[in-house]
C-alpha positions in Angstrom: 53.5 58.3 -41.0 55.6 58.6 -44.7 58.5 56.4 -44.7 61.3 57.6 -47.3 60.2 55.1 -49.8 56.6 56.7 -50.4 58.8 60.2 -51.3 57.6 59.8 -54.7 54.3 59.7 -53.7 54.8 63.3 -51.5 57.1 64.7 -54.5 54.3 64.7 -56.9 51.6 66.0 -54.2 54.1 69.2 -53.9 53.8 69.9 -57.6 50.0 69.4 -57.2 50.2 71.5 -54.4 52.4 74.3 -56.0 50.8 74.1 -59.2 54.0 72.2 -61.1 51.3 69.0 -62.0 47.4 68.1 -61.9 46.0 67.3 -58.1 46.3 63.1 -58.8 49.3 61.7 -57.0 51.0 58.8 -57.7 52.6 55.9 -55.1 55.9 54.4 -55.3 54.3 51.7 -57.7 53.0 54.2 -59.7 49.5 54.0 -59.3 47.0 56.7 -59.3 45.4 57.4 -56.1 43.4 60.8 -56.7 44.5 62.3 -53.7 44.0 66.2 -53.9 45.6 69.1 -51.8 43.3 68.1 -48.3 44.2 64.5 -47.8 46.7 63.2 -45.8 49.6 61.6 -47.2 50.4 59.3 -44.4 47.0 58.1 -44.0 47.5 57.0 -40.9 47.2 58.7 -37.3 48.6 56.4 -35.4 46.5 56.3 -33.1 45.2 52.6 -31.8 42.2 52.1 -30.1 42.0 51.8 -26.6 44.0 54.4 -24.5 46.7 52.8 -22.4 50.3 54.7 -21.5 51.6 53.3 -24.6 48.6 53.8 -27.1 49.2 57.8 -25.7 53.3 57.8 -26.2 52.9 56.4 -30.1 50.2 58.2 -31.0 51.5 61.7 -30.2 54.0 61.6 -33.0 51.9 60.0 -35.3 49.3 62.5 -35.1 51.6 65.4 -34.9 53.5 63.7 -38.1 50.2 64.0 -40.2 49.5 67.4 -38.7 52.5 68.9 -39.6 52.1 68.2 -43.5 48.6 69.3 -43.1 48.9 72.6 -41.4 51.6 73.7 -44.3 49.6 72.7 -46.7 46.9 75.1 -45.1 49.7 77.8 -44.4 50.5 77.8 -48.2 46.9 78.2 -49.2 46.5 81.3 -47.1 49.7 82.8 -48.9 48.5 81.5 -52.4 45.0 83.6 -51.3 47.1 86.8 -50.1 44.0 87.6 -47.9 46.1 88.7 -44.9 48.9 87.4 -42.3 49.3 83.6 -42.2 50.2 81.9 -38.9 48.8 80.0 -36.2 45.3 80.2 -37.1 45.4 79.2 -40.1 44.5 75.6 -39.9 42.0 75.1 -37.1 40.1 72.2 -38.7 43.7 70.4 -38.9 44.2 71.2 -35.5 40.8 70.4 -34.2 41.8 66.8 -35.8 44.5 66.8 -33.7 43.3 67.5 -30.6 40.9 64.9 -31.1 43.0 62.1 -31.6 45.6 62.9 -28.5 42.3 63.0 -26.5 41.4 59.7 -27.7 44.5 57.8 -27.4 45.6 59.7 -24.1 42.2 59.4 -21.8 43.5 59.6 -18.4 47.1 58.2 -18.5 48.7 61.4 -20.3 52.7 61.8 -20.7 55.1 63.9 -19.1 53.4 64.2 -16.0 50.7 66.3 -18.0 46.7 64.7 -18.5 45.3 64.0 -21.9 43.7 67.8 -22.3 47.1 69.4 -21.2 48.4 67.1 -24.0 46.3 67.8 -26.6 46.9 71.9 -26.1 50.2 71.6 -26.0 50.4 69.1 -29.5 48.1 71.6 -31.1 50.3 74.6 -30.3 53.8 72.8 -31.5 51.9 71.9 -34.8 50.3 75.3 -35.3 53.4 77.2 -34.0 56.2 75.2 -35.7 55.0 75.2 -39.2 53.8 78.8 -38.9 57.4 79.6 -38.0 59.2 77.1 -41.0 56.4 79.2 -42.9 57.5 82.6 -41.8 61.2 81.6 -42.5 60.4 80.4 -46.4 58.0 82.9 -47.0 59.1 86.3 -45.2 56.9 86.5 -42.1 53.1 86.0 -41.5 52.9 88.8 -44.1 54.0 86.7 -46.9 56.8 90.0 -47.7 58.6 89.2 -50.4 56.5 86.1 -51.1 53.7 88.4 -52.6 56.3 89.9 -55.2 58.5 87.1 -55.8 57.7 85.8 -59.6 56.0 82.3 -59.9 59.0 80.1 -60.0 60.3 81.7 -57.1 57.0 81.2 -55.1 57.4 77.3 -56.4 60.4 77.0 -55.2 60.0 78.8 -51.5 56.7 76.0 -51.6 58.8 73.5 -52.4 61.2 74.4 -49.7 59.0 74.5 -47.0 57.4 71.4 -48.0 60.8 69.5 -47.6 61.2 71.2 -44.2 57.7 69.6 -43.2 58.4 66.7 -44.3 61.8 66.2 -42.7 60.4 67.4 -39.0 58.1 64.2 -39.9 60.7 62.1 -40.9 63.0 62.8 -38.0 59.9 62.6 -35.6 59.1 58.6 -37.0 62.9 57.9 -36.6 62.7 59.1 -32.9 59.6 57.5 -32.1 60.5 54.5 -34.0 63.8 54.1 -31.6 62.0 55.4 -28.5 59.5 52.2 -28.9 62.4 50.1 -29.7 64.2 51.3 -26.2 67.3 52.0 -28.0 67.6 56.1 -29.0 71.1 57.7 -28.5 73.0 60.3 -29.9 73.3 58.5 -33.5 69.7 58.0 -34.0 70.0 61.8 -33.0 72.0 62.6 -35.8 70.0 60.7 -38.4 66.7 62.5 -37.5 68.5 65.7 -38.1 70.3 64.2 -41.4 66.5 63.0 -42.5 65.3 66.6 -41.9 68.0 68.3 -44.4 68.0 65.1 -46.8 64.1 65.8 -47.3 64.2 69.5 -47.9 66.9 68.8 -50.0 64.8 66.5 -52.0 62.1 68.7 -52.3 64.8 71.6 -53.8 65.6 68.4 -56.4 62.1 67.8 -57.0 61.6 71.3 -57.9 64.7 72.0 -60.0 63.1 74.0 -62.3 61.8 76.6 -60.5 64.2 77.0 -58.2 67.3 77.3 -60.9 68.7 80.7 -60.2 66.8 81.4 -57.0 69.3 83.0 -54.9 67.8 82.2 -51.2 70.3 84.9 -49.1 68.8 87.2 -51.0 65.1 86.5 -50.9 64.7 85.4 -47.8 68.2 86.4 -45.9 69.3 83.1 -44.8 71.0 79.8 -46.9 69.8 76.3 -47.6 72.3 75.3 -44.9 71.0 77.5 -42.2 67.6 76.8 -42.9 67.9 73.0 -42.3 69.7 74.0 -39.5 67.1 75.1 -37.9 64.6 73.3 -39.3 65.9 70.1 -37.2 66.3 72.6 -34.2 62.4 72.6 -35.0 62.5 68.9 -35.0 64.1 68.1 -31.7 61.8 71.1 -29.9 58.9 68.7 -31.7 60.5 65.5 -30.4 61.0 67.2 -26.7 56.8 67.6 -27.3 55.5 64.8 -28.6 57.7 61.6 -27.6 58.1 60.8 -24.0 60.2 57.7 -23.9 63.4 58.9 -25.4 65.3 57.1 -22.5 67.3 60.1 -21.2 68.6 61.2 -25.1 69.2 64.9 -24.5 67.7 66.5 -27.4 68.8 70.7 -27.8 65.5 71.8 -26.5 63.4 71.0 -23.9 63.4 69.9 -20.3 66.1 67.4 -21.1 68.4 70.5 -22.4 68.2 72.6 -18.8 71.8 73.8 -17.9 71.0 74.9 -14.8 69.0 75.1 -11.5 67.9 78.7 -10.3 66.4 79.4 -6.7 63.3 80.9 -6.9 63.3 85.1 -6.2 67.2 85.3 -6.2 70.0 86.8 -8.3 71.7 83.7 -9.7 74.7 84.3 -12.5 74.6 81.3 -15.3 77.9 81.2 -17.2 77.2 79.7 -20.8 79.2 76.9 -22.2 80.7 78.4 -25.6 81.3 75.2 -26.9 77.8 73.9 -26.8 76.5 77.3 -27.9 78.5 78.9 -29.7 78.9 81.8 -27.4 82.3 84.2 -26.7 82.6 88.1 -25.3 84.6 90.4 -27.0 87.8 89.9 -24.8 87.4 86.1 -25.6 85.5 84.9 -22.4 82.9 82.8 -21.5 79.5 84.4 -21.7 77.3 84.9 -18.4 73.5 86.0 -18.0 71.5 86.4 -14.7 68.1 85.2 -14.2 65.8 85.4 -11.1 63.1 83.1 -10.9 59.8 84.8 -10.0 59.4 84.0 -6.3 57.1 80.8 -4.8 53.7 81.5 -5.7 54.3 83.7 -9.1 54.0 82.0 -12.3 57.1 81.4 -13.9 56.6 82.5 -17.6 55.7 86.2 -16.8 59.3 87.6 -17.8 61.2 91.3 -17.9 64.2 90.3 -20.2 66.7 93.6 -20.7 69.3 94.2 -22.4 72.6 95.9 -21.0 74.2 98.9 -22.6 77.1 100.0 -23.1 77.9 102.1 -26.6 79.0 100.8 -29.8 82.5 100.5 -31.2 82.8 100.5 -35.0 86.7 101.4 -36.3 90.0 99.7 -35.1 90.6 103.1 -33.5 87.6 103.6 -31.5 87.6 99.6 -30.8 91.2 99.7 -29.4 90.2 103.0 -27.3 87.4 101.8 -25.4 89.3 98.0 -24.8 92.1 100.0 -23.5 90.2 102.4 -21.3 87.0 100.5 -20.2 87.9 96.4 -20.4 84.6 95.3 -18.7 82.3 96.5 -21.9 83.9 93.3 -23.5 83.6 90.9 -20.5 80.1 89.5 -19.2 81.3 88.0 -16.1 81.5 90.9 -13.7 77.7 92.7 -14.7 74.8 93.1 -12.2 71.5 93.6 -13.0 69.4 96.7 -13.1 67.4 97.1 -9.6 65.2 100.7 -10.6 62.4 101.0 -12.2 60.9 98.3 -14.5 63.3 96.2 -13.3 62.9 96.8 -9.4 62.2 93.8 -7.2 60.0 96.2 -5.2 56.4 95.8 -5.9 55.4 99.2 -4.5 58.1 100.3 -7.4 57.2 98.1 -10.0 54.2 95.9 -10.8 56.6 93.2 -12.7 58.4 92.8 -9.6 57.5 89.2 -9.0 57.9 88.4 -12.6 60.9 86.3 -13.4 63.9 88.7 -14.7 66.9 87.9 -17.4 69.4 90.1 -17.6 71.8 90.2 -20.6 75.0 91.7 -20.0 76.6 93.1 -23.5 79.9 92.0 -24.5 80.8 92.5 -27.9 80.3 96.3 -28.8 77.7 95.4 -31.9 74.1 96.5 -30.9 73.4 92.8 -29.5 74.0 91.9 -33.7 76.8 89.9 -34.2 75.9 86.4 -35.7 79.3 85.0 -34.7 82.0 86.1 -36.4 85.4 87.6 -35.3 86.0 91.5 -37.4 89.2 91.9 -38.2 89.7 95.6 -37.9 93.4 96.1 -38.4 95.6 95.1 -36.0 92.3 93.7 -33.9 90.2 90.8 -33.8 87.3 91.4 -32.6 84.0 88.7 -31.8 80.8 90.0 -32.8 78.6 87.1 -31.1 76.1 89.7 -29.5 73.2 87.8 -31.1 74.0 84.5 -30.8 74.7 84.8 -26.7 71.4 86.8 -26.3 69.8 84.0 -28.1 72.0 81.5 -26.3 70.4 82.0 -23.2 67.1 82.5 -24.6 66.6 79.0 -25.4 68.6 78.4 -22.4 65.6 80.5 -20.1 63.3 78.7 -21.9 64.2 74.8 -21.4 64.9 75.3 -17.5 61.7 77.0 -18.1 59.8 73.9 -19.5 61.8 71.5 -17.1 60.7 73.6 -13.9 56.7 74.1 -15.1 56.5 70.3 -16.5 57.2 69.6 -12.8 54.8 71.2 -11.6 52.2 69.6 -13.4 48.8 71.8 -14.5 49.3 72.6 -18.3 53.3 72.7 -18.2 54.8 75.0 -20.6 53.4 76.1 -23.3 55.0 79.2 -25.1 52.2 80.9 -26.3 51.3 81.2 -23.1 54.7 83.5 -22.0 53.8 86.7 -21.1 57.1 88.5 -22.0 59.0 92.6 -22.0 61.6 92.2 -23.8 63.8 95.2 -23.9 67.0 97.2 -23.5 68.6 100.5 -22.5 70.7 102.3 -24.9 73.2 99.6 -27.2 70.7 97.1 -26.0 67.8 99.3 -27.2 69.3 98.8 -30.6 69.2 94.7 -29.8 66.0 94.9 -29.0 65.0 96.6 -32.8 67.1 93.7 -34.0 66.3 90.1 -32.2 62.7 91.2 -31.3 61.1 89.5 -34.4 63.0 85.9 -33.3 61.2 85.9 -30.3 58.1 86.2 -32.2 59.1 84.4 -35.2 61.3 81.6 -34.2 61.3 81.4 -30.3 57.9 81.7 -30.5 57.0 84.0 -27.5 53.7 85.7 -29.4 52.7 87.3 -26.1 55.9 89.0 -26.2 56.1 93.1 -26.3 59.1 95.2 -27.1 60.6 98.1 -25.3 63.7 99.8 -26.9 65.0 102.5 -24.1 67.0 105.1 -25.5 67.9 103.1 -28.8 66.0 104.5 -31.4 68.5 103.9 -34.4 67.2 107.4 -36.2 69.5 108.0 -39.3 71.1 110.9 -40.2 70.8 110.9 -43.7 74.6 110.9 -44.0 77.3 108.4 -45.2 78.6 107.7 -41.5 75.2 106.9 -40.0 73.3 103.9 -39.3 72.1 102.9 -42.1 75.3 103.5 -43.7 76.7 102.0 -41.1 73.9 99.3 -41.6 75.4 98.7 -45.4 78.9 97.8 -44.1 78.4 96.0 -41.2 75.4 93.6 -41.4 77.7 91.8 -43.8 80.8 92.3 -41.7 79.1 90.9 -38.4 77.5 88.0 -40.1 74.3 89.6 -39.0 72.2 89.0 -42.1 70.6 85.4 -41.4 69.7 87.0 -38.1 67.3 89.3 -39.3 63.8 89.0 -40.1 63.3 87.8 -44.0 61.0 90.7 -44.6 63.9 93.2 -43.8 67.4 92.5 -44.5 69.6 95.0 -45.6 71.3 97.8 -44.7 68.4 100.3 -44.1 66.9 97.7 -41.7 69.1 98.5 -39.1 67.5 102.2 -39.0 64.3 102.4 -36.7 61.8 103.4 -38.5 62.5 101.4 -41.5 62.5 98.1 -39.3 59.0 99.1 -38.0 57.3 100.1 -41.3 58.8 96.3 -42.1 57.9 94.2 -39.2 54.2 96.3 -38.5 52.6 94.2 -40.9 53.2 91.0 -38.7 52.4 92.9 -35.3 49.5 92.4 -33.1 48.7 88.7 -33.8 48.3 88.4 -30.3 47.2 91.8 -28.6 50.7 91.8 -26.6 52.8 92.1 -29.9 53.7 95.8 -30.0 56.9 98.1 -30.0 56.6 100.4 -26.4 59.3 103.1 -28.0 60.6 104.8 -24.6 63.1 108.2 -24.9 63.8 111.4 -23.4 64.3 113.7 -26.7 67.0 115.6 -24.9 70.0 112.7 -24.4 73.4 113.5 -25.8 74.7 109.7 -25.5 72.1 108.5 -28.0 72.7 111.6 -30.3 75.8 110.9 -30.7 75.7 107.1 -31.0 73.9 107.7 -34.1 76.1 110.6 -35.3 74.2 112.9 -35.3 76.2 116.1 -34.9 73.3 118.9 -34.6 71.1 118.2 -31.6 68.2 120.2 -33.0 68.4 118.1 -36.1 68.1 114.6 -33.9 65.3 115.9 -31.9 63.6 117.2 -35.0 64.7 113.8 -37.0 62.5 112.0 -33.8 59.6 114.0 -33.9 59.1 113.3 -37.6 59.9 109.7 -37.1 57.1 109.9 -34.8 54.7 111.0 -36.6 55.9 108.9 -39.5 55.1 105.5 -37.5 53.0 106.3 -34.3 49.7 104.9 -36.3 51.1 102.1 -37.4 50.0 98.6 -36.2 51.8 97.4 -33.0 53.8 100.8 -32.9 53.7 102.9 -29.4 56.0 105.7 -28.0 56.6 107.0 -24.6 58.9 110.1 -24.2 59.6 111.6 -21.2 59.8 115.8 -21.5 63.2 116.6 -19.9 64.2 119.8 -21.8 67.2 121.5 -19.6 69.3 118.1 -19.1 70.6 115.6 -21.2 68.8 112.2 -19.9 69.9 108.5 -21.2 67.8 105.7 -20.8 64.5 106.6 -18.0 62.3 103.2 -17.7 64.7 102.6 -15.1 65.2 106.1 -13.8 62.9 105.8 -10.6 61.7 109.7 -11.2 61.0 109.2 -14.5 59.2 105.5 -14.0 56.6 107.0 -11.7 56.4 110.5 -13.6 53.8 111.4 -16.2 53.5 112.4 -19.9 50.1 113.6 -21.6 48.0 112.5 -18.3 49.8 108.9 -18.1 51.9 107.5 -15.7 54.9 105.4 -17.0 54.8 102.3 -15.0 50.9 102.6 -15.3 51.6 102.7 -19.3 53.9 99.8 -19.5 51.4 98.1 -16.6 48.8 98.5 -19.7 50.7 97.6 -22.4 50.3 94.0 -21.1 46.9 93.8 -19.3 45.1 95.9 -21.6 47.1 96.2 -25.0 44.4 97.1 -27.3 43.9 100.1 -25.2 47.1 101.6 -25.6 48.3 105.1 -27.0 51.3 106.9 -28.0 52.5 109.6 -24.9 54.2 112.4 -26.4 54.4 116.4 -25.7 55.3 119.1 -27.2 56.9 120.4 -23.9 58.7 123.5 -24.1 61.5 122.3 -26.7 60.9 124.9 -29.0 61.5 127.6 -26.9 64.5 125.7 -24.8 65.9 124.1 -27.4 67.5 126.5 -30.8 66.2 124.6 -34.1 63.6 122.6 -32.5 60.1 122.6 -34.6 57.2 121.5 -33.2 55.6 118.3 -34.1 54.5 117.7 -37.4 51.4 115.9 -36.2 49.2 116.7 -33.2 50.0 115.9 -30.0 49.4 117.1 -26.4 50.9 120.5 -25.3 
């Protein structure tokens, strides 16, 4: 493990490994040690011989220390190579390593209630899955967008950051293991991991001052250097909650000590957030509340249907004011029940996702589930946008009581790439869905996680008052940007098809990751939502979208044929689940999308629009009649 002192040593290694200096690092007494770009640092494992309970609980964050370093520095080769999408699989010798020496150490007496081989998965997953995601935040995604356009000094610099965010998840881990072993962690050992993450990425930004003079990081990769140590000590504790099993009751902000509530299994429970600790608040300035039913005794608890209320969009002090007036409870989250129809039905004879577990997300704060947590002021009205930050809220709220119920339970525990997840929403939480669906992937790290926007497919007008115009304004107004993937950031990202020519490229790393686009092309709500004042242009403007992005990777649309009635939402329309389009059943479709992904097609018609419908063309592709 590096202490501070050797930083020297790890400063010159960056500039090796970036390219700044020749491979031949230096110590702290500034002799040359030829180390090159596939040696460790540290030098050290950790890992004693003999296994015993303590051998196990030291040498977890040893060996995870001395992975993390590694796998970046793997993770930056594949980038520096631009061969293809960089992630979890990028450093399988590293991980191999690591898996090795958690075996050794561990044997029989494993941690956390968990044996050594449970262990060892689960080590090799944080490592793999945490610097893949600190990867994907400095370099824009698995796709390495805009890192492959970005000029050299730039790419130095995003190196350099990413290196100091390794290094400080190390730093912090030593400093919790170090007063785990000493029996004496609390909140201010705590605090100085987390200060020992920024303080290193900070360093590394120092060590690189050249290169990074002038790099503007907001607008390269969406977020600033204070929100990216932010979370890269959130990444830290989820680490420590991993690999360090004797942090005498400190409660870190993930993991099993985190849980903020307890949930009967197969029942309806309401969980009202705590704002203070989150950072969560409805439009009406309330607490925010979710509900979350377990999956029954028996069913595996990480099989998930998470959806997303809706409930419009209110833009202008007018139309704000209007809708607080008239209909109070689209502000307030403490009065919503879930869905019961469809793909959300508890009835297995209705649904095959039945006995999965089930989050529902009420909506709150009339922003598309966007807000990052500011208050608008729109005249004579203050109004929260914190739509984001509660959906993600209770996200990493699901997950720890999650990780505290399956840890219980013994077997493998939890393990998020094992999550099976739909993650979706009907009409303003179709939108949310376009725009929080990359965190689950990216930074929740859920990759067996598909999408399904219902009647929220964000088409743009082409018009000043559309969404993305709408896009240009209020991204900036709602403090949305750092919320959005760094490979698409401004305002056209908040139009559909842009977002999925964007976030594509990333798709399909695990079969599961896909987009399962579900509309009827007849619906007057969603028309209008997106201003669209010509209902033969918005179904036109769909059919061309979908042809535009139906072949693209991870890209899949379902739309139901309803010609004579305006329909809103159908995935939970009970008709409409069990009806058919181009030979396929919906529930069937949706039942495939996560059994059999690689299998699945787009289901569109050409239906009799033409004929019912004044304007409408017909498809500019082929599809089914």
């Amino acid at each position: 493990m590096l202490d501070r002192a050797d930083w020297r040593q790890v400063a010159v290694f960056t500039a090796c490994v970036v390219g700044l200096a020749g491979c031949t690092t230096t110590s702290s007494s500034g002799a040359s040690d030829g180390a090159t770009a596939d040696d460790d640092p540290s030098g050290d494992t950790g890992v004693d011989d003999g296994a015993s309970p303590e051998a196990c609980a030291r040498a977890m964050p040893a060996a995870l220390g001395t992975c993390l370093f590694e796998f970046r520095v793997a993770l930056w080769e594949c980038y520096e190579a631009g061969t293809g999408t960089c992630g979890v699989d990028s450093g399988d010798e590293v991980l191999d390593e690591l898996e090795a020496s958690v075996l050794d150490a561990c044997a029989d007496d494993g941690a956390f209630g968990l044996d050594a081989s449970a262990l060892a998965g689960r080590l090799r997953n944080a490592c793999a899955s945490e610097m893949s995601s600190l990867a994907w935040r400095s370099y824009g995604g698995p796709q390495g967008d805009p890192y492959d356009t970005l000029s050299g000094d730039t790419q130095d610099c995003l190196a350099c950051l990413s290196l100091g965010g390794s290094m400080g998840m190390d730093w912090g881990l030593s400093r919790l293991d170090d007063c785990a072993a000493a029996g004496n962690c609390g909140a201010v050992a705590l605090n100085a991991a987390r200060d020992d993450v920024g303080g290193a990425i900070q360093e590394g930004l120092e060590r690189c001052s050249d290169s990074c003079a002038g790099v503007n990081l907001p607008a390269t990769i969406a977020i600033d250097l204070d929100t990216y140590k932010t979370r890269a000590a959130d990444q830290m504790e989820c680490l420590a909650a991993v690999a360090i099993p004797d942090l005498d009751g400190l409660t870190l902000n993930c993991g099993p000590s985190n849980a903020d509530f307890t949930a009967p299994r197969g029942e309806w429970t309401q969980v009202v957030v705590d704002g203070e600790k989150w950072g969560t608040l409805c439009g009406d300035g309330t607490d925010y509340a979710f509900q979350i039913r377990l999956a029954p005794e028996g069913a595996p608890l990480d099989r998930m249907v998470i959806g997303l209320q809706g409930g419009g969009v209110c833009i202008f002090e007018d139309d704000c004011s209007a809708k607080l007036a008239s209909a109070p409870g689209l502000f307030n989250a403490l009065d919503d029940e879930p869905y019961g129809f469809g793909i959300a039905s508890n009835d297995p004879a209705e649904s095959p996702f039945a006995d999965w577990t089930k989050v529902y997300l009420p909506y709150c704060n009339q922003d598309v589930f966007a807000g990052g947590g500011v208050v608008e002021v729109l005249g004579n009205l203050e109004l929260p946008r914190y739509g984001a930050v509660n959906l993600r809220a209770a996200l990493r709220m699901v997950r720890d009581v999650l990780w505290k119920e399956m840890d219980a339970e013994g077997g493998a525990g939890f393990r998020p790439d094992q999550v099976l997840a739909l993650f979706g929403g009907w009409s303003a939480g179709g939108y949310g869905t376009l725009y929080n669906y990359h965190w689950l992937l990216d930074d929740l790290q859920w990759p067996r996680t598909a999408a399904f926007p219902d009647a929220g497919m964000a088409l743009d007008n082409g018009e000043l008052l559309g969404v993305a115009g709408l896009g240009q304004v209020k991204i900036p107004a709602w403090g949305t940007q750092p919320l959005l993937p760094p490979y698409c950031f401004d305002g056209g990202c908040a139009v559909g098809p842009v977002l999925y020519e964007a976030i594509s490229p990333r798709l399909k790393q695990s079969p599961e990751q896909q987009f399962l686009i579900v509309s009827n092309p007849k619906d007057d709500t969603q028309q209008g939502d997106a201003y669209f004042s010509d209902e033969a242009t918005w179904i036109n403007t769909m059919r061309q979208s979908v042809c535009d992005t139906r072949d693209l990777p991870g890209i899949n649309y379902y739309l139901t044929s309803v010609s004579d009635q305006s329909i809103h939402v159908v995935s939970i329309r009970p008709d409409l689940w069990a009806g058919s389009v181009d030979g396929e059943v919906m529930r069937d479709w949706f039942w495939r999308a996560v059994t059999e992904p690689d299998t699945l097609q787009t289901r569109v018609e050409e239906a009799d629009f033409v004929t019912a419908i004044p304007g409408v063309q017909p498809y500019p592709c082929a599809v089914a009649p």
